[in-house]
C-alpha positions in Angstrom: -44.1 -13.8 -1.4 -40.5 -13.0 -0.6 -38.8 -15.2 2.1 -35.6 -13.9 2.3 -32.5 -14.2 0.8 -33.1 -15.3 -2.6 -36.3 -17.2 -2.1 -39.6 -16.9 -3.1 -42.8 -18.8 -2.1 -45.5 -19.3 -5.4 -48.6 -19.6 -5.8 -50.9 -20.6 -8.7 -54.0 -20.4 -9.8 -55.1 -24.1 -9.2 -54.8 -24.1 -5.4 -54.8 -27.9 -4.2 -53.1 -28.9 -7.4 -50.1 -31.1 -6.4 -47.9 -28.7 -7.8 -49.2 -25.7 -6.8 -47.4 -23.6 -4.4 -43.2 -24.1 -3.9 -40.4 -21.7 -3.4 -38.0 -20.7 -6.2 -34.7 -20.4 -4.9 -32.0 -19.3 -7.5 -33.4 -20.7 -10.6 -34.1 -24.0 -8.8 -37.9 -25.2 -8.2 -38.7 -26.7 -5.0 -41.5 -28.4 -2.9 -42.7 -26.2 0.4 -41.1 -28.9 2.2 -37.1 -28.5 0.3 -37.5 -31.3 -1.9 -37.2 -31.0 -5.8 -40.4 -29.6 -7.7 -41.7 -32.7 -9.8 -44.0 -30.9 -12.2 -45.0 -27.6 -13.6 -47.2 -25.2 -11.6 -50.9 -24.7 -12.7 -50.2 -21.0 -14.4 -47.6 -22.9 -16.9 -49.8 -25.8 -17.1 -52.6 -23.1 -18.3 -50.6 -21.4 -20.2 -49.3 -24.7 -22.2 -52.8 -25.8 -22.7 -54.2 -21.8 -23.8 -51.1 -21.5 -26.4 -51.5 -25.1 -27.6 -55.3 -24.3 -28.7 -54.6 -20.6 -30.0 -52.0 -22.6 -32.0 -54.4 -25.4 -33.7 -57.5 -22.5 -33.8 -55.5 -20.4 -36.2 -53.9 -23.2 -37.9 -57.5 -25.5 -38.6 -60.2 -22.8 -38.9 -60.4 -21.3 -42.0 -60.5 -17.1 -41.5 -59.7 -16.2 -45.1 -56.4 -14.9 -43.9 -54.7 -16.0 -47.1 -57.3 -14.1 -49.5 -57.6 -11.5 -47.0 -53.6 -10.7 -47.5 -53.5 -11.5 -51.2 -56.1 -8.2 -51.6 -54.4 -6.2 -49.3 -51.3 -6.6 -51.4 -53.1 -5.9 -54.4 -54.1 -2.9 -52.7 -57.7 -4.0 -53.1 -60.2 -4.2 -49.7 -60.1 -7.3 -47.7 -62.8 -9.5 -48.8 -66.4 -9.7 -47.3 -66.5 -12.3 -44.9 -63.1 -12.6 -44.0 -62.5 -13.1 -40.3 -58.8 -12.6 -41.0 -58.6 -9.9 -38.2 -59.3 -13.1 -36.1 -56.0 -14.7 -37.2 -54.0 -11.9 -36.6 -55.1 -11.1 -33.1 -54.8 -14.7 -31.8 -51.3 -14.2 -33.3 -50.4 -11.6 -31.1 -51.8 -13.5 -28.3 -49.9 -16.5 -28.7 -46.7 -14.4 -29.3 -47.2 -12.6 -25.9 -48.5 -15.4 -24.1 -45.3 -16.8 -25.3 -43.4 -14.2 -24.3 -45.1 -14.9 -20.5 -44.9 -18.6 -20.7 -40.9 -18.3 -21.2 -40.8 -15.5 -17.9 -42.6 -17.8 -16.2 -40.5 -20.5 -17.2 -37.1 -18.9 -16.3 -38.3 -17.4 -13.2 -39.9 -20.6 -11.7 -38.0 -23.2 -13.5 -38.8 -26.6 -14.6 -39.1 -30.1 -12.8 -35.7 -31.6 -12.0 -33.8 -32.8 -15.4 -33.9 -36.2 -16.3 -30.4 -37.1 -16.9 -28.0 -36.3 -19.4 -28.8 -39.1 -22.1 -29.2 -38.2 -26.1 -32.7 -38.5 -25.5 -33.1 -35.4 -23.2 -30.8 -33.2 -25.3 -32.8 -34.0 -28.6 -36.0 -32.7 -26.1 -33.8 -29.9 -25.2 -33.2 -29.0 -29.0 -36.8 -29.2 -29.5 -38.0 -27.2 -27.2 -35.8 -24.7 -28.3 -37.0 -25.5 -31.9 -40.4 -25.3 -30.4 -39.8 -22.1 -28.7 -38.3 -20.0 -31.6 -41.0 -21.0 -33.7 -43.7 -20.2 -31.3 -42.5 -16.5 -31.4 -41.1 -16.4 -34.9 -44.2 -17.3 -37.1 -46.5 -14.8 -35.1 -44.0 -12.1 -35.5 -43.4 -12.4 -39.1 -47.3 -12.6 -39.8 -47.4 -9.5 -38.0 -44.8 -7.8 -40.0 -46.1 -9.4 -43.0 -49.6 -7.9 -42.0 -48.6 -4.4 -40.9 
């Protein structure tokens, strides 16, 4: 809901949460009352959790993906079985949900930095790291694929 200026009020999907509802002003993340927002709303808390188990499904559940790619290479039909369609859509859906997740994350922002110590620019690094990867391995599968 737009307040003015340039200052929105949120919502999330998890109303009563503690850290649903706030206003974004700039790229700043406040309480409904001014202070500093001290956690992440419930939509990015979702979203973590949603990516976080696409991740581990595709990466412990065996789908034949491998074998499934190997024949398609060799120009030979995917093997009966194979669930590897499986892998690729949950690909895509962790690349886009990704691709939200970071939105989200620029337009509300995140809980008030910790400090500038070594120890939050190594977290810094790795969610960068973390980022990258997140949309990097799901793209190249899919150009691999297609």
């Amino acid at each position: 809901m737009f307040l003015g200026g340039d200052e929105f009020f949120i919502n999330c999907v998890m109303p009563g949460a503690k850290v649903c509802g706030g206003i974004v002003k700039g790229s700043e993340l406040l309480e409904q009352d001014g202070s500093r927002r001290l956690g992440y709303s419930g939509l990015q808390i979702g979203l973590h959790w949603l990516i976080a188990v696409l991740i581990l499904y595709n990466y412990l559940v065996p789908n034949g993906i491998g074998r499934a790619f190997n024949a398609l290479m060799r120009g030979e039909a995917m093997p009966d079985g194979s669930n590897a369609l499986i892998h690729t859509y949950v690909g895509g859906a962790v690349f886009t949900l990704v691709l939200v997740r970071l939105i989200l994350r620029l337009r509300l922002g995140v809980p008030g930095r910790a400090g500038d110590s070594v120890i939050y620019r190594l977290g810094q690094a790795g969610h960068v790291v973390l980022y990258a990867l997140m949309i990097a391995v799901p793209a190249l599968g899919a150009i691999s694929w297609y």
